[in-house]
C-alpha positions in Angstrom: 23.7 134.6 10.5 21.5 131.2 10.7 18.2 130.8 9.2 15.9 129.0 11.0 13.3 126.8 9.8 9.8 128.5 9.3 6.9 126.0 8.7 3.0 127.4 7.9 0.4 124.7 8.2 -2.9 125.9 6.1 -6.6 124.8 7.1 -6.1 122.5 3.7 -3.0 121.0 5.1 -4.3 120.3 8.6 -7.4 118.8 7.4 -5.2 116.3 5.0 -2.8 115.8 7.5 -5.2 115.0 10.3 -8.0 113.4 8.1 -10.9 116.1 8.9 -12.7 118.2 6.7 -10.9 121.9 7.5 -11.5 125.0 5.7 -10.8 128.7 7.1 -11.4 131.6 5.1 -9.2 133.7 6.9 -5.8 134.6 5.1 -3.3 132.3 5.5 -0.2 134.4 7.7 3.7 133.8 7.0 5.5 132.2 9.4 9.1 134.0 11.1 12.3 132.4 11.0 12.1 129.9 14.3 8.2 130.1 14.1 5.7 127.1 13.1 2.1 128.7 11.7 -0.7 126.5 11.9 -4.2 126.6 11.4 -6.4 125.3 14.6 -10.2 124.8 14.2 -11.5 123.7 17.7 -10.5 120.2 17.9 -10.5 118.8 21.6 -7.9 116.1 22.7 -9.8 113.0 22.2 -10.6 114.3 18.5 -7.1 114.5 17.7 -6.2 111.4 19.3 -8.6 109.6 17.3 -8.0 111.0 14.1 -5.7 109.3 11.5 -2.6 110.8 12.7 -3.4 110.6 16.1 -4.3 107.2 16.0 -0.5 106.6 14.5 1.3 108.9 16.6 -0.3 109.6 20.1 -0.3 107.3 23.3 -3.4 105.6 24.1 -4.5 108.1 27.1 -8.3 109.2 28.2 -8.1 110.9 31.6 -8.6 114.2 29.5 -11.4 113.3 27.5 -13.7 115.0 29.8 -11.6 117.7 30.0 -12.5 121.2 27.8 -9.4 122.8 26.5 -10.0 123.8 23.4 -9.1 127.6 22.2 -11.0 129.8 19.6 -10.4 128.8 16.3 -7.5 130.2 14.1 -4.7 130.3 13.1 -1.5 130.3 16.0 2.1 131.2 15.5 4.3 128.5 17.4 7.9 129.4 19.0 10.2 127.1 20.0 12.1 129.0 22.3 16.2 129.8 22.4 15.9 130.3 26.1 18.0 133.5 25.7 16.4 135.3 23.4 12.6 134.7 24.4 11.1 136.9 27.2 8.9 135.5 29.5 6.1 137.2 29.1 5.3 135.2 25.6 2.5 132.6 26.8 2.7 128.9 26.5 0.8 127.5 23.6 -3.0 126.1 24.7 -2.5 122.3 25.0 -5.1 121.4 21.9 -2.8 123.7 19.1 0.4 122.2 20.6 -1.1 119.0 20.2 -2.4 119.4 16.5 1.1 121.1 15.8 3.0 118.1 16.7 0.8 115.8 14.9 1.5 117.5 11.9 5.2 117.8 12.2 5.2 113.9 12.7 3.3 113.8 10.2 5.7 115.9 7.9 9.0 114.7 9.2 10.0 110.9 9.3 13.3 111.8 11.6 11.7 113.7 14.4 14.1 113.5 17.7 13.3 112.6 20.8 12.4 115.7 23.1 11.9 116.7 26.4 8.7 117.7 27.6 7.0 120.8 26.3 4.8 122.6 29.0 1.8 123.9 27.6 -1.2 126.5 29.1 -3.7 124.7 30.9 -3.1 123.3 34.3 -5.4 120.0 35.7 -5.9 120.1 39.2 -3.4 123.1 39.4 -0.3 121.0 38.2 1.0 121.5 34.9 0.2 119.8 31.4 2.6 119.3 29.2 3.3 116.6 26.0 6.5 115.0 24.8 7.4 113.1 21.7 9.7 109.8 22.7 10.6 107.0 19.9 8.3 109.1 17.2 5.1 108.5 19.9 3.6 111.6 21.6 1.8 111.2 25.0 -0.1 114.4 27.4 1.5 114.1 31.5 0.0 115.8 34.4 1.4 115.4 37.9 5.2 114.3 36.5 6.2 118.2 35.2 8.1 120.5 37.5 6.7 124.1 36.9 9.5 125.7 38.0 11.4 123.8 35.1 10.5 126.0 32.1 12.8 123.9 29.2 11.2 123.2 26.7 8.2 125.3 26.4 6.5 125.7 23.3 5.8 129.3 23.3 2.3 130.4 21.2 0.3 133.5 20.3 -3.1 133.7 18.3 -2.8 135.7 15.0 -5.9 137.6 14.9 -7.7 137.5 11.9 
């Protein structure tokens, strides 16, 4: 049987990788064969774009800086989904941990691929919100997604603490 990859991302290494102070005194959880663990700590969109990494590896987009969709604190278990072994009742991830997850796999990982996009929670104006990585460069759509195509979904629950 395959093993798949299983990546934790500590308060320590989220703070380094993004450039913010970041501590959490909350144990740190292992992560599950197919899961990503990372630690969250409130950041809104426009933070993470203008932090270090996100200055290097996120599109140049404000129509959500006014937005609020930042999730309690913590730390999140990440799934990317083999569509047949997932049920649907696991929840996308909230937009803000997806966000700060990718950022920290780009920043990790030098051969990234391309992907499709990756529906998240939230909803503007009651159309989807989702993010893609293209040429190592991730941007946040509204209005383009069909919600009815549910490839790609980054699949998240919080791990209470």
């Amino acid at each position: 049987m395959k093993t798949l990859a299983r990546v934790t991302y500590d308060a320590k290494s989220m703070g380094h990788i993004l450039g913010f102070e970041c501590e959490s005194i909350c144990a740190v959880p292992e992560a599950a064969d197919g899961e990503i663990v990372i630690y969250y700590a409130g950041w809104e969109l426009g933070e993470l774009r203008a932090c270090r990494a996100g200055r290097k590896n996120m599109e140049h987009q404000d129509w959500y800086d006014d937005q609020k969709f930042a999730v309690e604190r913590g730390y999140y278990r990440l799934i990317l989904p083999r569509h047949e072994s997932h049920p649907v009742t696991i929840r996308a991830a909230p937009i803000c941990v997806a966000v700060a997850a990718a950022l920290a796999y780009l920043g990790s990982f030098t051969n990234l691929p391309r992907t499709d996009f990756c529906y998240c929670a939230e909803t503007h104006n009651g159309d989807p919100i989702g993010i893609a990585v293209i040429d190592g460069r991730m941007g946040i759509y509204k209005d383009v997604l069909n919600p009815n195509d549910r490839r790609g979904n980054v699949w998240g629950l919080r791990i209470r603490s």
